[in-house]
C-alpha beads as a LAMMPS data file, in Angstrom:
LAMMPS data file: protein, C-alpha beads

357 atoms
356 bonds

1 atom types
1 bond types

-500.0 500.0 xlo xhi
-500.0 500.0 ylo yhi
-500.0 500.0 zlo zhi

Masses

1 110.0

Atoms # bond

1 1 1 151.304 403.901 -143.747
2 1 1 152.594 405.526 -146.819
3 1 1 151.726 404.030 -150.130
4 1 1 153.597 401.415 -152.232
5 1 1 154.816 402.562 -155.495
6 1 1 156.838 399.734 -156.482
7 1 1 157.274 396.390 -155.599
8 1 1 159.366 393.781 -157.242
9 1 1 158.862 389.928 -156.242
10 1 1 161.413 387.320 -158.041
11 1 1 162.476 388.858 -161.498
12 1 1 165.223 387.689 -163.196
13 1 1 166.267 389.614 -166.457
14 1 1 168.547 388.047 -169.263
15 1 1 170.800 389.623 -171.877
16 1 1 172.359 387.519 -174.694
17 1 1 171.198 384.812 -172.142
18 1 1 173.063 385.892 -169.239
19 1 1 171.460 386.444 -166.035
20 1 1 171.859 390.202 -165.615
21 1 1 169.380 390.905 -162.629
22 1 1 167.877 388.590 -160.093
23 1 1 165.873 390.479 -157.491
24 1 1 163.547 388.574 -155.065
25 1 1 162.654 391.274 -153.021
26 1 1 162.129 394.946 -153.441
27 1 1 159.285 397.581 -151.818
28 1 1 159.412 401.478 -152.561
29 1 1 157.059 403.225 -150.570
30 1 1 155.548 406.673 -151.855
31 1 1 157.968 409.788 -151.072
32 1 1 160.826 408.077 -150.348
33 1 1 164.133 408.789 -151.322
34 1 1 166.511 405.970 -152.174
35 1 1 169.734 405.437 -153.545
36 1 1 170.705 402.519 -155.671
37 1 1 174.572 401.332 -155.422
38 1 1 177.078 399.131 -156.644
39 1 1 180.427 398.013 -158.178
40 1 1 180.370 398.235 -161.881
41 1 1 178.432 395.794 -163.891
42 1 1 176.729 395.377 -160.568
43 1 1 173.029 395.912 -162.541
44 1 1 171.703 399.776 -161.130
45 1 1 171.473 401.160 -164.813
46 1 1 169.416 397.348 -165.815
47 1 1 167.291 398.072 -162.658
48 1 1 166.325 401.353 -163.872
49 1 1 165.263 400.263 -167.399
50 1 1 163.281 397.449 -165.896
51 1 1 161.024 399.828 -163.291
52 1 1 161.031 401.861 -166.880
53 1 1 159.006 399.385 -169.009
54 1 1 162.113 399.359 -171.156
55 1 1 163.225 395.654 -170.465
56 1 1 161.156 392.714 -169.977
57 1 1 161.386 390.047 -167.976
58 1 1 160.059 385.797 -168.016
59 1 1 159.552 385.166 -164.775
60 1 1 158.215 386.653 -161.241
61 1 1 156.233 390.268 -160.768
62 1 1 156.493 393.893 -161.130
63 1 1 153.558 396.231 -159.721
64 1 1 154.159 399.781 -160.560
65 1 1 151.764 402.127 -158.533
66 1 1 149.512 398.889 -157.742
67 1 1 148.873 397.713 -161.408
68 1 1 150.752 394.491 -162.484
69 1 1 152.998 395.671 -165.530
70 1 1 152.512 392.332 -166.954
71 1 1 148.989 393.636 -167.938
72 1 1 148.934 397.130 -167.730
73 1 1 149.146 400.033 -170.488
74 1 1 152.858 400.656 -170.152
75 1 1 152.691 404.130 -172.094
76 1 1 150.295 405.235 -169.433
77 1 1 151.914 403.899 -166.394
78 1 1 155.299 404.742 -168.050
79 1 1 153.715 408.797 -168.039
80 1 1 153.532 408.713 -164.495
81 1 1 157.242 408.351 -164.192
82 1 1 160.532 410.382 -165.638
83 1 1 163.646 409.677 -166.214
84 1 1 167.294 411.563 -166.081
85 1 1 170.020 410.368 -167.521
86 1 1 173.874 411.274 -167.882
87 1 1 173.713 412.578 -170.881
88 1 1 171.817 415.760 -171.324
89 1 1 170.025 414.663 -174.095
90 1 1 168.637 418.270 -174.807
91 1 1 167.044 419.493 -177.895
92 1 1 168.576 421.976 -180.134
93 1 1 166.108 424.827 -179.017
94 1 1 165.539 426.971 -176.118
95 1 1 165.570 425.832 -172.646
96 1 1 161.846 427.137 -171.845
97 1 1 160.618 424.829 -174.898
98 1 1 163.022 421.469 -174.258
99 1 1 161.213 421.695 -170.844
100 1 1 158.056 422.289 -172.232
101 1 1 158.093 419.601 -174.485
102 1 1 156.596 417.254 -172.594
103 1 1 153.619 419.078 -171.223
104 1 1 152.489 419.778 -174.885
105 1 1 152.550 416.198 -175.989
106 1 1 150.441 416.084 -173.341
107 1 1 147.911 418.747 -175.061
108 1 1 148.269 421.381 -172.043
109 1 1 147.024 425.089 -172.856
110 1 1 149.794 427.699 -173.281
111 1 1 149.051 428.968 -170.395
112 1 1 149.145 426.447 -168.185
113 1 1 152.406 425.085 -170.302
114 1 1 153.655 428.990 -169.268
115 1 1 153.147 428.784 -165.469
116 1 1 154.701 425.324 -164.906
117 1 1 157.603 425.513 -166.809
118 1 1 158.405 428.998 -164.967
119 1 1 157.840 427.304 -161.562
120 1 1 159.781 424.399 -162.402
121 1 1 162.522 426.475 -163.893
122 1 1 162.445 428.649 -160.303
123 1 1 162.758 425.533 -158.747
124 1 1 166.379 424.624 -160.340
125 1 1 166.988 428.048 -159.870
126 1 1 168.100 429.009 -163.608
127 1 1 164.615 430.928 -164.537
128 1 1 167.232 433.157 -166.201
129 1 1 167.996 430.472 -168.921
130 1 1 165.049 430.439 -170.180
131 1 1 165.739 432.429 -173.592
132 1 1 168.976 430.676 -173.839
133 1 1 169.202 428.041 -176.359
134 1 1 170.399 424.434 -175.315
135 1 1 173.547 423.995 -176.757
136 1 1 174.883 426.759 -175.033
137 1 1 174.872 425.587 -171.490
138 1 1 177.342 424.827 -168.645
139 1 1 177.265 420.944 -167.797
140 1 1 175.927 422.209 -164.665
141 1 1 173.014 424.651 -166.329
142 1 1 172.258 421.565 -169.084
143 1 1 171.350 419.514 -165.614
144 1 1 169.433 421.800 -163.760
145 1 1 167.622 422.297 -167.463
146 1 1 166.963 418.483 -167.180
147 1 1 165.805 418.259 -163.825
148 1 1 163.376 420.997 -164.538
149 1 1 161.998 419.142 -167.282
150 1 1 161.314 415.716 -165.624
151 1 1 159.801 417.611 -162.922
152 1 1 157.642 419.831 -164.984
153 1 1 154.908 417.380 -164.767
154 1 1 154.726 416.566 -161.319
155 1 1 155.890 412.405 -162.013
156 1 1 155.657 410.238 -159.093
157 1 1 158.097 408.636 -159.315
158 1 1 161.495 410.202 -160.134
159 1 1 164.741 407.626 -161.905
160 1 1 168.011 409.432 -162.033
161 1 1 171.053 407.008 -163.830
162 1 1 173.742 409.058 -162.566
163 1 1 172.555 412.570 -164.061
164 1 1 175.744 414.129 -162.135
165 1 1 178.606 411.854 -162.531
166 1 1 180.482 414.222 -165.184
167 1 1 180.048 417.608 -162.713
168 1 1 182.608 418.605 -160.351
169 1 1 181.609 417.600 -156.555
170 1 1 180.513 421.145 -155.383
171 1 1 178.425 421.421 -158.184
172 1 1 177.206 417.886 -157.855
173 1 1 176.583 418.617 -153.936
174 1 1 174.595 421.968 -154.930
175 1 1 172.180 419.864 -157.446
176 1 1 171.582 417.004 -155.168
177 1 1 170.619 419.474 -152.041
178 1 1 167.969 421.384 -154.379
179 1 1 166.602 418.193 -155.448
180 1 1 166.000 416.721 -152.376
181 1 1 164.347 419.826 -151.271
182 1 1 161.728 419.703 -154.851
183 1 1 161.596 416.261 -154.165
184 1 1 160.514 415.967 -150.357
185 1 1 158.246 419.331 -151.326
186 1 1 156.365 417.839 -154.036
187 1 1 156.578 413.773 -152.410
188 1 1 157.918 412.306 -155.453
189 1 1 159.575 409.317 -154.811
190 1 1 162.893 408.750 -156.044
191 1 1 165.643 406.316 -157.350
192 1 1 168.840 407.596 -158.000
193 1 1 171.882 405.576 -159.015
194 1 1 175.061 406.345 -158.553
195 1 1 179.026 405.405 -158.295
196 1 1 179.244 408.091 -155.531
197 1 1 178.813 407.119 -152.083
198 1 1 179.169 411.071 -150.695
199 1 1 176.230 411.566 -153.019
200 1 1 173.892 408.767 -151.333
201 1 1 175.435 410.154 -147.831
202 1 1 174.291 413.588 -148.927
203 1 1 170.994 412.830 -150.733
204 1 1 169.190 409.696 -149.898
205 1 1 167.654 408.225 -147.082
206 1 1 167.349 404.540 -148.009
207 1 1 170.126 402.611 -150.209
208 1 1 170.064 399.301 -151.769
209 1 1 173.237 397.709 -152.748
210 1 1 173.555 395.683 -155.992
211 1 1 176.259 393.054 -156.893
212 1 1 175.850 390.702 -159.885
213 1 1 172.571 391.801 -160.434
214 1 1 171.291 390.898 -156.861
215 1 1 170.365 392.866 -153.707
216 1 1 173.369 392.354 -150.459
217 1 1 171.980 395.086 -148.468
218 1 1 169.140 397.250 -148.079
219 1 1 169.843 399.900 -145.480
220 1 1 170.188 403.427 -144.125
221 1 1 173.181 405.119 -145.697
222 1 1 174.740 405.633 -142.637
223 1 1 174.758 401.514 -141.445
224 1 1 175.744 400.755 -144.832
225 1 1 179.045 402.627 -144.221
226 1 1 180.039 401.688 -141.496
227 1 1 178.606 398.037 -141.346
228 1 1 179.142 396.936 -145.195
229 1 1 178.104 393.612 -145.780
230 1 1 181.755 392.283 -147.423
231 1 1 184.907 393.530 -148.769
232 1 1 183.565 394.267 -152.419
233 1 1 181.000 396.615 -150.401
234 1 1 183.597 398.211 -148.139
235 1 1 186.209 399.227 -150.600
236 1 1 182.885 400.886 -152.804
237 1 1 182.299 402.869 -149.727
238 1 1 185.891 403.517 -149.238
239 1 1 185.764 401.969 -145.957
240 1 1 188.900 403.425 -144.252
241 1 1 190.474 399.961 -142.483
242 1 1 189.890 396.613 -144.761
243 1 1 192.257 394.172 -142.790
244 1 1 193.023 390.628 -143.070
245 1 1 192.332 388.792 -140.087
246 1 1 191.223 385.220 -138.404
247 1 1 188.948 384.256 -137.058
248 1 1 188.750 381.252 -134.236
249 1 1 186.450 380.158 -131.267
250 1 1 188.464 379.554 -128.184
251 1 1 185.770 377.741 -125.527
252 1 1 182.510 380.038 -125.623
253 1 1 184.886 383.178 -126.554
254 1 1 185.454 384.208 -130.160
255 1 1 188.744 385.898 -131.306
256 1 1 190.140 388.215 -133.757
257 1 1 193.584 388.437 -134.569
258 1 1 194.995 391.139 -136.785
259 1 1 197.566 390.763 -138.882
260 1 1 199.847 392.473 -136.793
261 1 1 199.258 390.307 -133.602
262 1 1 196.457 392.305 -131.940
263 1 1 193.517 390.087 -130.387
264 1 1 190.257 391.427 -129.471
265 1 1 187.004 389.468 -128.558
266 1 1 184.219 389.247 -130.543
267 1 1 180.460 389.478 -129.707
268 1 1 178.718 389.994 -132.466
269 1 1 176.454 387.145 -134.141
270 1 1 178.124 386.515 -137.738
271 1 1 181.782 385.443 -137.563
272 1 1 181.637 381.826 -139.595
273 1 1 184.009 382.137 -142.809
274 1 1 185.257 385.555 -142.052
275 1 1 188.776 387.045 -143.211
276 1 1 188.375 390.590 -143.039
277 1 1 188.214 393.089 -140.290
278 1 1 186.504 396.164 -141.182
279 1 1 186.957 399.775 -138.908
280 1 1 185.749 403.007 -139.857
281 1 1 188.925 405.528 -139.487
282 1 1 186.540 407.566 -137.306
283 1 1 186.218 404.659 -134.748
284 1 1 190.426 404.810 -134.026
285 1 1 190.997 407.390 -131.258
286 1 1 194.527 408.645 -129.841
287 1 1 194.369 406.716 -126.117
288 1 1 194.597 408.697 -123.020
289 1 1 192.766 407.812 -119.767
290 1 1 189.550 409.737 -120.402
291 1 1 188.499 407.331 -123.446
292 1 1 188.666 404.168 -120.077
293 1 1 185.971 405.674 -118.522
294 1 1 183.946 406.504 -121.584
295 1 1 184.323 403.071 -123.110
296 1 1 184.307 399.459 -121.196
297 1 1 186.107 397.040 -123.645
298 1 1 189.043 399.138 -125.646
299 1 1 191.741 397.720 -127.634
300 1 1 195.160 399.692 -127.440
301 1 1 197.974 399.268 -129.905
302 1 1 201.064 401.437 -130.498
303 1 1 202.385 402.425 -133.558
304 1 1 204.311 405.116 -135.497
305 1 1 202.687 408.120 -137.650
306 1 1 203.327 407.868 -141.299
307 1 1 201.157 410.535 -142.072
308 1 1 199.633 413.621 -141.433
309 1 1 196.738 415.126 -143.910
310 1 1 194.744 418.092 -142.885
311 1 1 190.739 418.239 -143.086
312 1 1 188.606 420.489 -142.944
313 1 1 187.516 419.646 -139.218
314 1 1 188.933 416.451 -139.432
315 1 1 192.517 415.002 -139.827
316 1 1 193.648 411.661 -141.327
317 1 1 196.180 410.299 -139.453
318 1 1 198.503 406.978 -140.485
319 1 1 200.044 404.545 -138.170
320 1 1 201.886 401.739 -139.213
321 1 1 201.554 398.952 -136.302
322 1 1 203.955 396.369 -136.975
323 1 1 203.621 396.317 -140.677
324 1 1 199.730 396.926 -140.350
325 1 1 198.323 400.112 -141.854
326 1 1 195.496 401.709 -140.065
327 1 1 194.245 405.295 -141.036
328 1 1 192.464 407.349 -138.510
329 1 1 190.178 410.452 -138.565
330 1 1 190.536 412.205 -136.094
331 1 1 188.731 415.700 -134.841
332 1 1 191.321 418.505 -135.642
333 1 1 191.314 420.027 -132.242
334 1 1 192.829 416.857 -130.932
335 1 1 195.779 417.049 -133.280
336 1 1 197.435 420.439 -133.242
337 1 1 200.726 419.461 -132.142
338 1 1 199.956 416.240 -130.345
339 1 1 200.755 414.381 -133.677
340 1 1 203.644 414.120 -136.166
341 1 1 204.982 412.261 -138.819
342 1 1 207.716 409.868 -137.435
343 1 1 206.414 409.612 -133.624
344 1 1 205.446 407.006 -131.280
345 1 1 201.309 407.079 -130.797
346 1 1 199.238 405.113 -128.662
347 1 1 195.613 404.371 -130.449
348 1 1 192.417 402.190 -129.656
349 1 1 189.098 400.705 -130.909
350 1 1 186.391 399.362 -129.382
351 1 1 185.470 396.077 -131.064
352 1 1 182.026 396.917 -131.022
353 1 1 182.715 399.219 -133.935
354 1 1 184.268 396.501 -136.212
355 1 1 182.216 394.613 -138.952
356 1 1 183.348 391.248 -139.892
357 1 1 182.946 389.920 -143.151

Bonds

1 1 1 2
2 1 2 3
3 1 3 4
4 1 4 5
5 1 5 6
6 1 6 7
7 1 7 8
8 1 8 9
9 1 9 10
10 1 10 11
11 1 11 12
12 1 12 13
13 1 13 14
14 1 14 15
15 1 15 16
16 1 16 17
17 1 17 18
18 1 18 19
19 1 19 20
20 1 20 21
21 1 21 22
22 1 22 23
23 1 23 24
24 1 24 25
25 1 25 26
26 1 26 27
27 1 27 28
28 1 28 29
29 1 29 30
30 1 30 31
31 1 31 32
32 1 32 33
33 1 33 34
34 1 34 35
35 1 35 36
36 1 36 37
37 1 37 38
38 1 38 39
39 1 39 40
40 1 40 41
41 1 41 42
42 1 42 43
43 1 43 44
44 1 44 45
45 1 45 46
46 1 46 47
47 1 47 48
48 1 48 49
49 1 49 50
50 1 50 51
51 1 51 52
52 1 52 53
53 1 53 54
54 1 54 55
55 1 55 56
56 1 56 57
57 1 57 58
58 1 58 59
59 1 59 60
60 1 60 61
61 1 61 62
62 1 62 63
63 1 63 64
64 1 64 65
65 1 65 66
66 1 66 67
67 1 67 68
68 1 68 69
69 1 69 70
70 1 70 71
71 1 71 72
72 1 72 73
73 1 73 74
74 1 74 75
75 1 75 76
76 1 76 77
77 1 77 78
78 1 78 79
79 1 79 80
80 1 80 81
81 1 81 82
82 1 82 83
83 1 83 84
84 1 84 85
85 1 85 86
86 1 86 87
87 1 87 88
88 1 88 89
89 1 89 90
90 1 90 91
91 1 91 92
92 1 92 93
93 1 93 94
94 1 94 95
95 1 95 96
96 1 96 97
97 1 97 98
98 1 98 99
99 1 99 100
100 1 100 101
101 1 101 102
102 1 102 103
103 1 103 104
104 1 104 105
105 1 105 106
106 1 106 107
107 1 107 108
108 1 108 109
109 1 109 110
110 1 110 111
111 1 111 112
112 1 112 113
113 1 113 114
114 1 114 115
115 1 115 116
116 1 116 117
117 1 117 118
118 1 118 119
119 1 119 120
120 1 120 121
121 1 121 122
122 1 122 123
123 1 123 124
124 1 124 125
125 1 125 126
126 1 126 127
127 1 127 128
128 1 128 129
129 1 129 130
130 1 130 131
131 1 131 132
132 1 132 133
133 1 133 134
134 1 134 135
135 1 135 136
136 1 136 137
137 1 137 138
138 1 138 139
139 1 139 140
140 1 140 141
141 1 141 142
142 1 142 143
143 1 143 144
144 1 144 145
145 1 145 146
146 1 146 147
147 1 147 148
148 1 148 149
149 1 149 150
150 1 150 151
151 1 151 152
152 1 152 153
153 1 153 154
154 1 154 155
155 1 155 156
156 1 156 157
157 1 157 158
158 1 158 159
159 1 159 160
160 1 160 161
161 1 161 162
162 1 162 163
163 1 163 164
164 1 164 165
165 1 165 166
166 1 166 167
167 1 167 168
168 1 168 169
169 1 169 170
170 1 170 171
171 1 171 172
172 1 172 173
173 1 173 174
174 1 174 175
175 1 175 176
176 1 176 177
177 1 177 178
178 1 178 179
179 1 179 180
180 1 180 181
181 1 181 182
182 1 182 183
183 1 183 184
184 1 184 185
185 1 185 186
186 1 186 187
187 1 187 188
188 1 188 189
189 1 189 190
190 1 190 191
191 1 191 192
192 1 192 193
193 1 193 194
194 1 194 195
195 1 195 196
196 1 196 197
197 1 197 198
198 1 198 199
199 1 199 200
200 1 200 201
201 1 201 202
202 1 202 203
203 1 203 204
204 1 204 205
205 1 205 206
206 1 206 207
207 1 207 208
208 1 208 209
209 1 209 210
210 1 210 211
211 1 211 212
212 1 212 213
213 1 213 214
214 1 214 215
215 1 215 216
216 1 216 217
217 1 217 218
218 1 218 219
219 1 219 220
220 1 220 221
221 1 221 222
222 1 222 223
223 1 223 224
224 1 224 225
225 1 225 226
226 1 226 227
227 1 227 228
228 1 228 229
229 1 229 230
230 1 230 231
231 1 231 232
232 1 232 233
233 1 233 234
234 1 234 235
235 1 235 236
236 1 236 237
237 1 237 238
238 1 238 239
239 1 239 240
240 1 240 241
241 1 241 242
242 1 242 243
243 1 243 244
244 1 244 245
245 1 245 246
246 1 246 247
247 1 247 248
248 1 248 249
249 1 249 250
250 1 250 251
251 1 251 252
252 1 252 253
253 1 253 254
254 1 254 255
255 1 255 256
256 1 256 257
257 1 257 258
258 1 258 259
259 1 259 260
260 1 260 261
261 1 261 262
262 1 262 263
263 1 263 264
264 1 264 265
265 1 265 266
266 1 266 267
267 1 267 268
268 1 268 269
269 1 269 270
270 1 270 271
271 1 271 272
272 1 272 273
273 1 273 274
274 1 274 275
275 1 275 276
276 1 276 277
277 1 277 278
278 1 278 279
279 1 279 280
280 1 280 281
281 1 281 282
282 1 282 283
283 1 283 284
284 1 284 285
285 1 285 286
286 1 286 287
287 1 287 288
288 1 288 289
289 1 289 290
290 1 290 291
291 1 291 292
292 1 292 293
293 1 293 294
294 1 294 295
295 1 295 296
296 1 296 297
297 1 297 298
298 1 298 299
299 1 299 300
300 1 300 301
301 1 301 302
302 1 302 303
303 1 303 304
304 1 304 305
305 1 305 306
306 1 306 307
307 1 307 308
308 1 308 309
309 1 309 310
310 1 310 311
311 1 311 312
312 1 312 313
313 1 313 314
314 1 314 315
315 1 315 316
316 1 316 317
317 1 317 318
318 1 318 319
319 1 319 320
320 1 320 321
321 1 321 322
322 1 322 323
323 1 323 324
324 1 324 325
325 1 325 326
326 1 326 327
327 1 327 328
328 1 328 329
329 1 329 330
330 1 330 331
331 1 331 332
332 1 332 333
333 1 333 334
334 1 334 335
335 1 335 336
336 1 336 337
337 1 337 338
338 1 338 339
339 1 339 340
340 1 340 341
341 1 341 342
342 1 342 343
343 1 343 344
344 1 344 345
345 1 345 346
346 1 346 347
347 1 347 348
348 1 348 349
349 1 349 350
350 1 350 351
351 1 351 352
352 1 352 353
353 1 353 354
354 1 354 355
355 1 355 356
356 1 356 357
């Protein structure tokens, strides 16, 4: 059983005497890797500055690598954590002593100051920078810089407040590949927050979803997409069908109607109060009689193509059924010429994919 870093049991954190976090429950084992998301204002910068010491809080209980913070020597505990932030932040020197820096106010030798700043420099892969004075790095460069100096001294745990958000997304993918591989090297645990769902998709393993201020889901990345828990949720994961629909219990069966007439039964376990159909556009397939032996309980609709846009491997496809809107990804090599704008298409689900909420 790996060891808890961080556990948070009933805090609730006030600004200008507004509740701005409420969080009853949260764990964070050693090593792992977790992402924390949300709609704007939702509270992921306010959780990072709590876990930092850098906001306090009147009732419940934080325990930061098993000591109560309550009671504890925050500078100390606060040592065995780092922090990245946006902004670079970077001194006005070179980049071998703004990652230095804090391995001499921690009275290292020379030396020893040497050898780790050159490994964590390797590590970020811009060991060539190190001459090259701050101010005159790429966005890109000025992050790797940063990430080299909040690893330099081997932290536990690792908070990132959306280091990447102003890099363009190959860059952005680049960074958050190397750092998982530092990361899951060295078993630092890490938080990072972001507005990015392809980042958590491509970096983390975990990912807890904020909205005002409180935890809705804590899940794999991969269930959180395609199983958000409401509509606020789905369209920050850019959940590909959000449809209006009702809901109604007809003798032991349960029904969904779409807006465009379609029923399908329903047999999963939360229905009560729901308006809103949710289908990944990978879960819509072009029907022809293979998909009847491969799945028991399809839904078929027809509709006409609106749209064709090219992928690389995959193709977004959209039909317009009866003045519903439904966009499909589909695997290029079952496009080609099967599909154009303006004709008639046969598609299904299987209502096992859908999430109601």
């Amino acid at each position: 059983m790996r060891q808890v870093v961080l556990e948070i049991a009933d805090i609730k954190v006030f600004r200008n005497k507004r509740q701005t976090l409420k969080i009853e429950n949260l764990s964070i084992s050693a090593g792992e890797i977790v992402a924390i998301i949300g709609p704007n204002g939702a509270g992921k910068s306010t959780l990072l500055q709590l876990i930092n010491m850098h906001l306090s809080y009147k009732t419940g209980k934080m325990v930061l690598f098993g000591e109560d913070v309550a009671g504890a020597d925050k500078q100390s505990l606060r040592r065995r954590s780092s922090m990245v932030f946006q902004e670079t932040m970077l001194l006005d020197d070179t980049v071998f002593n703004n990652v230095a820096l804090a391995l001499r106010f921690r009275g290292l030798p020379e030396r020893e100051i040497k050898e780790k700043v050159t490994k964590a420099l390797a590590d970020f892969h811009c060991a060539h920078l190190t001459t090259r004075m701050a101010g005159n790095l790429s966005g890109g460069e000025a992050q790797r810089v940063c990430l080299a100096r909040a690893l330099v001294y081997e932290p536990e745990l690792l908070l990132l407040d959306e280091p990447f958000a102003a890099l363009d997304s190959p860059t952005r993918n680049t960074l958050l590949a190397e750092l998982r591989l530092v990361a899951i090297a060295r078993g630092t645990t890490v938080m990072l927050v972001s507005h990015n769902f392809n980042d958590v998709l491509y970096f983390a393993e975990r990912a807890v979803v904020l909205q005002e201020g409180c935890i809705v889901q804590d899940d794999t990345p991969e269930v959180i997409l395609r199983r958000p828990v409401n509509a606020i949720i789905a369209s920050l994961i850019e959940m590909d069908n959000v449809l209006p629909c009702q809901v109604e219990k007809q003798g032991d069966d349960i029904l969904v109607q779409l807006a465009n007439g379609v029923y399908f039964p329903w047999t999963g376990q939360k229905w009560q109060g729901a308006t809103v159909c949710c289908l990944p556009g990978d879960a819509l397939y072009i029907f022809d009689e293979q998909l009847v032996y491969q799945y028991n309980s399809l839904m078929a609709m027809e509709g006409i193509v609106s749209q064709v846009v090219p992928g690389i491997g995959m193709y977004r496809i959209m039909v317009e059924t009866q003045g519903l809107s439904l966009t499909m990804r589909v695997p290029r090599e079952q496009v080609t010429s099967r599909v154009a704008i303006g004709m008639q298409l046969k598609i299904a689900f299987n209502p096992g994919d859908v999430q109601l909420v």
